[in-house]
Structure formats: structure tokens, C-alpha cells
N, C-alpha and C positions, 0 to 999 in steps of 0.2 A: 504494500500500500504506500501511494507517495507522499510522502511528509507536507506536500503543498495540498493536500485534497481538506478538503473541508468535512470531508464524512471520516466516519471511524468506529471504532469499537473504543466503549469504556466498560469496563471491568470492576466492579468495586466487590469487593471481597469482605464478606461478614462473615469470621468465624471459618474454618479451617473445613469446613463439607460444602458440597456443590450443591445443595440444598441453599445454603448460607449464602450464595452467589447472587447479585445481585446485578444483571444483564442488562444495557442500556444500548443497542445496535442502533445508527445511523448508516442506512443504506452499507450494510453489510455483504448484500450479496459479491460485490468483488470481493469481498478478504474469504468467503467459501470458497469461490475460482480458485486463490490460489491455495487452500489449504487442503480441498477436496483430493487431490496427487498424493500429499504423503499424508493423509489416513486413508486412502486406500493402499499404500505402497505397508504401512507400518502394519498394516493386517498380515500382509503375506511375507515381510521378512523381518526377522525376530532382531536384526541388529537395529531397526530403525520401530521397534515396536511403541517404545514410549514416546515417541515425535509422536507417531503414529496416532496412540493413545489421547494425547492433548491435543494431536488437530482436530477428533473427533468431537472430543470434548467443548473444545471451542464452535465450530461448527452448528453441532447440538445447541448449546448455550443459545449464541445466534439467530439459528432456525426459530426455536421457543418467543422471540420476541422480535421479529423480524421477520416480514411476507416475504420480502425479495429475496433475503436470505436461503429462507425454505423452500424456495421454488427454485434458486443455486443449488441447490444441498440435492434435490429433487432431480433437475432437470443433469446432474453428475453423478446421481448413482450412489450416492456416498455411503451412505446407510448398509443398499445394498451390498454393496464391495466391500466394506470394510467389516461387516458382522458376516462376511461368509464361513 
């Protein structure tokens, strides 16, 4: 994502569970584009598992509070591929 865009992901973090997670997406869907690669990549190889793991994670995050996001997330498979 370019430092000059006006959209972004903020992140605010309550408490140490993803439950606690507190997801505020501005036109998210590009930061799925490029995150959707390695959590499908971190599915299938155990050395890139935990990239893997939080692109998902982030993604998910995203998707939950973001249309454009989930229809990124959607329209790449991610879910599918990555929970194979």
C-alpha cells in the first residue's frame, strides 16, 4: 500500500485475543490484493506458514468490516485456498 494513499487499515488492538481486535478498514480491498498471495502461498508451505497465518488473519479482520474488502477476499479465493 502507498504511503501517499489516503485509504488504509487501522488496527487498534484491545487486549491480546482477536476477539479484542478492534477493525476500522478504509477501502481495504487493495491491501487483500496484495495479501491474498501469501495466505494462500502460507497454506501450502510450512516455511512461510505464519506470514501465511496473519495474512489470513488480517484479511478476515478486513473482510468483517469492509464490502470491498470481502468481495477482494471473495472474488481471490482466499478463504478457499488457504483452508484447503
Amino acid at each position: 500500500m502507498s504511503h501517499h494513499s489516503t485509504q488504509g487499515l487501522r488496527v487498534y488492538n484491545v487486549g491480546d485475543d482477536v476477539e479484542g481486535c478492534i477493525c476500522q478498514a478504509l477501502g481495504a480491498g487493495p491491501l487483500v490484493k496484495h495479501l491474498a498471495p501469501l495466505a494462500k502461498t502460507g497454506a501450502a508451505k510450512p516455511s512461510q506458514r505464519t506470514e501465511g497465518a496473519m495474512a489470513l488473519l488480517i484479511i478476515a479482520a478486513t473482510a468483517a468490516v469492509d464490502a470491498a474488502a470481502a468481495k477482494e477476499a471473495t472474488k481471490e479465493n482466499v478463504f478457499e485456498e488457504a483452508l484447503k
